[in-house]
C-alpha positions as CSV (number, residue, x, y, z in Angstrom):
1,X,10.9,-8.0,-22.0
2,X,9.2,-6.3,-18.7
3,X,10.5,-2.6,-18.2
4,X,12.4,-2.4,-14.6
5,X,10.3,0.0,-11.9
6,X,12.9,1.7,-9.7
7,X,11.9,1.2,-6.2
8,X,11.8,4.6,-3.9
9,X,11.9,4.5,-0.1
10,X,8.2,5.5,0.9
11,X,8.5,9.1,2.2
12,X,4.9,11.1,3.3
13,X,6.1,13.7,0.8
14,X,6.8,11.3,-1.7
15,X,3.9,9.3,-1.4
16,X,1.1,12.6,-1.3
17,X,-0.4,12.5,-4.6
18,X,-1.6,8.7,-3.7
19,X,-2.8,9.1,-0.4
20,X,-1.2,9.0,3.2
21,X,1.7,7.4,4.5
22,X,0.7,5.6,8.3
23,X,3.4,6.2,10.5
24,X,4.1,6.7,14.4
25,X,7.1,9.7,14.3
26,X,8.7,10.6,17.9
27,X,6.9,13.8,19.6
28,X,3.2,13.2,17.2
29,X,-0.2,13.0,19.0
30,X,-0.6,13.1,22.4
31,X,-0.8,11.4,26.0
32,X,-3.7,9.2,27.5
33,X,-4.8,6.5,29.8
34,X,-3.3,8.6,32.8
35,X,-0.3,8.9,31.0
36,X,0.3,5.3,30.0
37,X,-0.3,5.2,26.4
38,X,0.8,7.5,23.6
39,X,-1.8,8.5,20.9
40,X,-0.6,9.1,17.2
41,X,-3.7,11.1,16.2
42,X,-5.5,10.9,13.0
43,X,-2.5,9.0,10.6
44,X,-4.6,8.9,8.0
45,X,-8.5,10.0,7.4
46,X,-10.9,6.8,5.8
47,X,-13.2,8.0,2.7
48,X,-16.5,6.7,2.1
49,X,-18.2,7.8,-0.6
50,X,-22.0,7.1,0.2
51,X,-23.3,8.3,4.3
52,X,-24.9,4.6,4.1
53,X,-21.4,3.3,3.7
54,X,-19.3,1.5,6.5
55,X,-15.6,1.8,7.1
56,X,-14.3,-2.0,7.6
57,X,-11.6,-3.6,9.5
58,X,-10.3,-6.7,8.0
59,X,-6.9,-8.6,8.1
60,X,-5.2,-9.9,5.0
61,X,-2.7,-12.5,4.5
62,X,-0.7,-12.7,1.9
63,X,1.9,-14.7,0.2
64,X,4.7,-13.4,-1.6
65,X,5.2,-13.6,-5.7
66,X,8.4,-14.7,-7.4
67,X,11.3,-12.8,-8.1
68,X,11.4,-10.5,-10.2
69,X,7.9,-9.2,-9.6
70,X,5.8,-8.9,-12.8
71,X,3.6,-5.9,-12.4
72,X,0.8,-6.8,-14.9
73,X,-2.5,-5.1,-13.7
74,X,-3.6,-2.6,-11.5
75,X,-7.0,-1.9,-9.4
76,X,-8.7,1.1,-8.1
77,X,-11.7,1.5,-5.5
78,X,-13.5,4.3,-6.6
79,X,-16.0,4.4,-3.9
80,X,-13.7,5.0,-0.9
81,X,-9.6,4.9,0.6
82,X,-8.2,1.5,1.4
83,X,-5.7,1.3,4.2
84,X,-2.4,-1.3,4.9
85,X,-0.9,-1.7,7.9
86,X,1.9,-4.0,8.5
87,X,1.2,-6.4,11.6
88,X,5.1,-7.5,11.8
89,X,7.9,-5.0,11.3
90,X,8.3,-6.6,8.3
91,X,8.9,-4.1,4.9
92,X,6.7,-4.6,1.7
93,X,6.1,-3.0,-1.5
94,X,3.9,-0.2,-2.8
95,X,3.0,0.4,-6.8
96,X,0.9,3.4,-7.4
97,X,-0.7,5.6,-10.2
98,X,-2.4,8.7,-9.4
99,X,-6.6,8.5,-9.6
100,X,-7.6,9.4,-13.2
101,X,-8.0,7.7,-16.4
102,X,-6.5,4.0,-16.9
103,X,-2.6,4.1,-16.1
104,X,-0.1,3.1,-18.1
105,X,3.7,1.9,-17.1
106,X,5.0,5.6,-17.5
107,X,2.6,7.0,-15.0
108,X,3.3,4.2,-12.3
109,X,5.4,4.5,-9.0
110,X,6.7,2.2,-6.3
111,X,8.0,2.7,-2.9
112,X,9.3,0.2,-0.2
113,X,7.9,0.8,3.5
114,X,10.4,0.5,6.0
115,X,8.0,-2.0,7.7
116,X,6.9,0.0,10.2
117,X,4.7,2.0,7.5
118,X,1.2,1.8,6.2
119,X,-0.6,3.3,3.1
120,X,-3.6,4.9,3.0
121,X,-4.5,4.7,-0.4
122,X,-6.8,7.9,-1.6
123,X,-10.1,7.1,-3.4
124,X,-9.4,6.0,-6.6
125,X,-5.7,5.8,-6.3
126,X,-4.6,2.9,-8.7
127,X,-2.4,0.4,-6.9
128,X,-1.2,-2.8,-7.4
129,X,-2.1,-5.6,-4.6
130,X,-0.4,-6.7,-1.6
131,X,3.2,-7.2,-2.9
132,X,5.4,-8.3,0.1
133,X,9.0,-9.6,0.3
134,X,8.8,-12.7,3.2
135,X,7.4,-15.6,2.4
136,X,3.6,-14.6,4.0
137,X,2.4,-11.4,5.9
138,X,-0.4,-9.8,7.6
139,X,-1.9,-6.5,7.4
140,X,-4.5,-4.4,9.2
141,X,-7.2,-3.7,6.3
142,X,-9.3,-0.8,6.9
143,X,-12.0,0.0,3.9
144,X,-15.4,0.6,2.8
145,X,-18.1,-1.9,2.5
146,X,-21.6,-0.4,0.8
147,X,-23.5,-0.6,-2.1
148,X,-21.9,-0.4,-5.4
149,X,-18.9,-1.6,-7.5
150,X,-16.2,-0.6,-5.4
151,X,-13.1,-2.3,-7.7
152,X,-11.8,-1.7,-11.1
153,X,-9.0,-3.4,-12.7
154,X,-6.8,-3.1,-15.6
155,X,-4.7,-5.5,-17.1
156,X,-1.7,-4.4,-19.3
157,X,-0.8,-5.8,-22.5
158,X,2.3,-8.0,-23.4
159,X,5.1,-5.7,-23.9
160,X,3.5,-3.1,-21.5
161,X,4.7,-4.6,-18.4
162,X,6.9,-3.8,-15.5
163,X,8.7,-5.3,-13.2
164,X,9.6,-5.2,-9.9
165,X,13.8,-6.4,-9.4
166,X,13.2,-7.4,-5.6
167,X,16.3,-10.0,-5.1
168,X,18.7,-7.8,-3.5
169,X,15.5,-6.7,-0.9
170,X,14.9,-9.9,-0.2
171,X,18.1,-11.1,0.6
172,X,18.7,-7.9,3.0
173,X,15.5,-9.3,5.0
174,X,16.4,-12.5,5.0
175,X,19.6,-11.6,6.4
176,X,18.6,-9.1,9.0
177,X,16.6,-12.1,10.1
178,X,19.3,-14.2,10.3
């Protein structure tokens, strides 16, 4: 049987050993456009690891996985940071393990954004995919593209998995959408 993850509320402080949490907070950044439009500065810094690398903008769509979530593998990009943001105000899940040697279920953490939040995952941070809780959602992908192997991934043994016991935060979105 799959050993239950507890599932934090994604925090900046919380989240800091695995990389930035992306976030627009009352009173940050600064006015411009003649005073029409609101900058949140620098949310989040992108890593490359090579100058010849390029920092990417992509979009991902995802679907979501059935209840309860198995937590199985995790990947890393050792080469540069990998960015999430949300395009609906829609809350998903994050599963991390700091950068380092291969994790294991003991050393693994997961947050729920609020749906207004991003990650900013730190180079080499492990992390789990795109886990979301609506049936399909977008997200604002910014990462390196450049010469190298830029993913690792490790699969846990039977008996070594978690589990994510998402029913109760699916139902709360399905009925604030109701």
């Amino acid at each position: 049987m799959a050993t239950s993850i507890t599932i934090e509320a994604l925090t900046a402080q919380a989240f800091a050993d695995f990389g930035d949490v992306i976030e627009a907070n009352e009173g940050d950044g600064f006015g411009i456009n003649q005073g029409f439009t609101w900058r949140h500065h620098k949310l989040a810094t992108v890593s490359t690891d090579q100058p010849t690398d390029d920092a990417i903008i992509s979009i991902f769509s995802s679907k979501n996985r059935p209840a309860p979530i198995a937590i199985n593998m995790m990947e890393r990009h050792p080469l540069g940071s990998q960015a999430f943001m949300p395009l609906s105000a829609t809350p998903f899940l994050v599963v991390v393990a700091k950068a380092g040697p291969e994790p294991t279920l003991a050393n693994l953490r997961a947050f729920v954004s609020n749906g207004k939040q991003g990650v900013n995952y730190g180079t080499g941070v492990w992390h789990h995919p795109l886990l979301i809780l609506a049936p399909q959602q977008d997200f604002l992908v910014i990462d390196r593209a450049g010469e190298g192997n830029n993913l690792n991934e490790v699969m846990f043994g039977e008996g070594q998995c978690g589990q994510l016991d998402v029913t109760d935060l699916i139902n709360k979105l399905t009925n604030s959408r109701e």
